[in-house]
C-alpha positions as CSV (number, residue, x, y, z in Angstrom):
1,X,-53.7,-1.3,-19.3
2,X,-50.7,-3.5,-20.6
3,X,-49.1,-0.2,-22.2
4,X,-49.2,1.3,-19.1
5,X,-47.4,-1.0,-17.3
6,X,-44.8,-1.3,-19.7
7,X,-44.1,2.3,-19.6
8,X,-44.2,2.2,-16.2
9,X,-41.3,-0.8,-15.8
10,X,-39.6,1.5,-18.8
11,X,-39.7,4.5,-16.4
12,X,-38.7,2.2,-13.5
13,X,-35.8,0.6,-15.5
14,X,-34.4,4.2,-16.4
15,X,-34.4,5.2,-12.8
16,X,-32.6,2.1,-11.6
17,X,-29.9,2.9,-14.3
18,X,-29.4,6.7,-13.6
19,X,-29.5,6.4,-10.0
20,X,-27.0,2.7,-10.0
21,X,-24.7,5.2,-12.2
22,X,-24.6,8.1,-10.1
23,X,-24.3,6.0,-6.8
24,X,-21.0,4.3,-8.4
25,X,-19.6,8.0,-9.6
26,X,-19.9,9.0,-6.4
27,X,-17.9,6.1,-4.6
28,X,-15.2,6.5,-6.8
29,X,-14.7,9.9,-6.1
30,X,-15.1,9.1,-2.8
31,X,-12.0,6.8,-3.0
32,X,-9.8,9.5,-4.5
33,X,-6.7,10.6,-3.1
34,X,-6.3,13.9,-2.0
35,X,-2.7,14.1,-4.4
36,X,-5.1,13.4,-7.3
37,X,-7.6,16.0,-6.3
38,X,-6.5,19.7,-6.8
39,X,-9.5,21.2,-5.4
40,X,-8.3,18.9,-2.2
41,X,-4.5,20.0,-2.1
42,X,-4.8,22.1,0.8
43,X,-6.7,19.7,2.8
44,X,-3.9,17.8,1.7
45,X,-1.0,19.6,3.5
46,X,-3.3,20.4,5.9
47,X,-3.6,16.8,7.3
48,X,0.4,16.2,6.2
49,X,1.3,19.2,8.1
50,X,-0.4,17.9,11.3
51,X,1.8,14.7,10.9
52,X,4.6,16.5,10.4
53,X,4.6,18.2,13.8
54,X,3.6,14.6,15.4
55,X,7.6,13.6,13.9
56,X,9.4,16.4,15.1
57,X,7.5,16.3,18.7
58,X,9.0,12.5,18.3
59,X,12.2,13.4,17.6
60,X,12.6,15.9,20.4
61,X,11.3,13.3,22.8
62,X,8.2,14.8,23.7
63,X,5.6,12.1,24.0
64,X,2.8,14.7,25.0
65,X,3.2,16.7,22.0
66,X,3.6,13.7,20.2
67,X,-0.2,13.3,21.7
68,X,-1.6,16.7,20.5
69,X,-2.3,14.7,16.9
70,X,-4.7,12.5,18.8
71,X,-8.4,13.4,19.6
72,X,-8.6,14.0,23.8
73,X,-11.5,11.6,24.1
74,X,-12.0,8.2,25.4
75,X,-13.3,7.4,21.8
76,X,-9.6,7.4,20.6
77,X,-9.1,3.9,19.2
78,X,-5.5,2.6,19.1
79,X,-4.9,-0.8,17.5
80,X,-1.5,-1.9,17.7
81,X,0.0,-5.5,18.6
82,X,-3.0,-7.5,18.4
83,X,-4.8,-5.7,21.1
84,X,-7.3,-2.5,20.4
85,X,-7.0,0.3,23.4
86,X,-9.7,3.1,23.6
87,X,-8.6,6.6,25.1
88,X,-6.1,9.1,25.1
89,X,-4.8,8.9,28.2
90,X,-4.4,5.2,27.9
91,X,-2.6,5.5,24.5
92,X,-0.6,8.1,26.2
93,X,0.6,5.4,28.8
94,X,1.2,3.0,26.3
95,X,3.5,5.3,24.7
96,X,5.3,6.1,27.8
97,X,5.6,2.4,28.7
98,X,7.0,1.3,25.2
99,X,9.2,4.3,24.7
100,X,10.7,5.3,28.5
101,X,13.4,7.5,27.1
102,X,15.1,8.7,24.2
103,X,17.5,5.9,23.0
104,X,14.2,3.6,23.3
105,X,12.4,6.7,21.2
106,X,15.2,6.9,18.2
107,X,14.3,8.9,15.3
108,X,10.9,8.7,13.9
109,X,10.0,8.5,10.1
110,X,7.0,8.4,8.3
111,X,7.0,7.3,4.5
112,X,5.0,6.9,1.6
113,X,2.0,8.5,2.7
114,X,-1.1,8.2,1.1
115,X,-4.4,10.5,1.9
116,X,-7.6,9.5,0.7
117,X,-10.5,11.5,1.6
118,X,-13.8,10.5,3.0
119,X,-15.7,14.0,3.1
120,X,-14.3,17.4,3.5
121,X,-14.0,17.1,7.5
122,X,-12.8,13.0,7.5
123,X,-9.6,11.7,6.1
124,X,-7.7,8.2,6.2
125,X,-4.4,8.4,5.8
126,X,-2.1,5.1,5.1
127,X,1.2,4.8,5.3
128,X,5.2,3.4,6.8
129,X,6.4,4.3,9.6
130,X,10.3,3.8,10.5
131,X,12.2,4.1,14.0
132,X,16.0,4.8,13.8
133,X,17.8,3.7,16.3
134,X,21.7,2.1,18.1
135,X,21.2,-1.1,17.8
136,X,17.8,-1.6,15.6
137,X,15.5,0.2,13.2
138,X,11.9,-1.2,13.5
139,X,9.4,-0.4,11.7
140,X,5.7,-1.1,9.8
141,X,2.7,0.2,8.4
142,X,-0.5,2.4,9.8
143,X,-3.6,3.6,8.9
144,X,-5.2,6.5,10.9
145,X,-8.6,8.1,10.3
146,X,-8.5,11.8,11.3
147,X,-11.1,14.4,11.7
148,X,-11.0,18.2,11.5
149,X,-12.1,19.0,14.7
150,X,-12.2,23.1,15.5
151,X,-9.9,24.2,12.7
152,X,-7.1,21.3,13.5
153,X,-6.8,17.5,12.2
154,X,-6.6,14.9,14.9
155,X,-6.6,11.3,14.8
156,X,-9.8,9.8,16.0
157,X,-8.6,5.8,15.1
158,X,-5.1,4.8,14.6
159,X,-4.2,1.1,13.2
160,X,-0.4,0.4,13.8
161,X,1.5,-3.1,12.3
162,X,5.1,-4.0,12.8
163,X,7.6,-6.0,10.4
């Protein structure tokens, strides 16, 4: 009975060991960037390519198209400022309360973008952002998590910090 038990807690042991390994390969592929993934590159410029209309909607001063990058739902989470807000439309005001017109707008950059993917369908991006404007040029970091959602990326939380 006592060799059975052994090779029982051998076959046990093994187990643990494969299945520890291949739950640890998994999580560091699952912390890969999309730039180190080729299989991924599309994805990639996909999500970067949604971005970059979000800057040139900026810099034309059009808040609303601006908002297009943003999930419509009231499960859009915006942290900015101390303060979490939940909802497109309410994000929507905020921007229209912070930014009333163009000089308050300035030029919009984002920088040093980093994309790390979650699944095939989820995607956190990190990265700077950088307003240009007369008399100042503030700026920060953010971290959004987007979704493909019906062939388009949208952000479903965005996490915003300024200098």
């Amino acid at each position: 009975m006592s060799r059975l038990w052994t090779y029982a807690a051998l076959v046990a042991a093994l187990m643990l060991m494969f299945f520890s390994g291949m739950h640890a390969e998994t999580w560091r592929h699952s912390q890969e960037s999309y730039a180190d993934r080729g299989d991924d590159a599309d994805l990639n410029k996909d999500v970067a390519d949604t971005l970059t209309r979000q800057v040139d909607a900026w810099n034309a001063g059009d808040i609303d198209a601006f908002m297009a990058g943003y999930i419509d739902s009231e499960n859009l989470r915006f942290a900015s400022a101390g303060k979490v807000k939940r909802g497109w439309q309410t994000t929507r005001d905020g921007y229209f309360s912070r930014y009333p017109d163009r000089a308050a707008m300035g030029k919009l950059a984002f920088t040093e973008l980093e994309f790390t993917s979650m699944s095939k369908q989820d995607v956190m991006v990190f990265g700077k952002w950088r307003l240009s404007r007369t008399n100042d040029s503030p700026g920060g970091l953010f971290t959004l998590h987007m979704r493909k959602i019906d062939g388009g990326w949208k952000i479903l939380s965005d996490h915003t910090s300024s200098e």
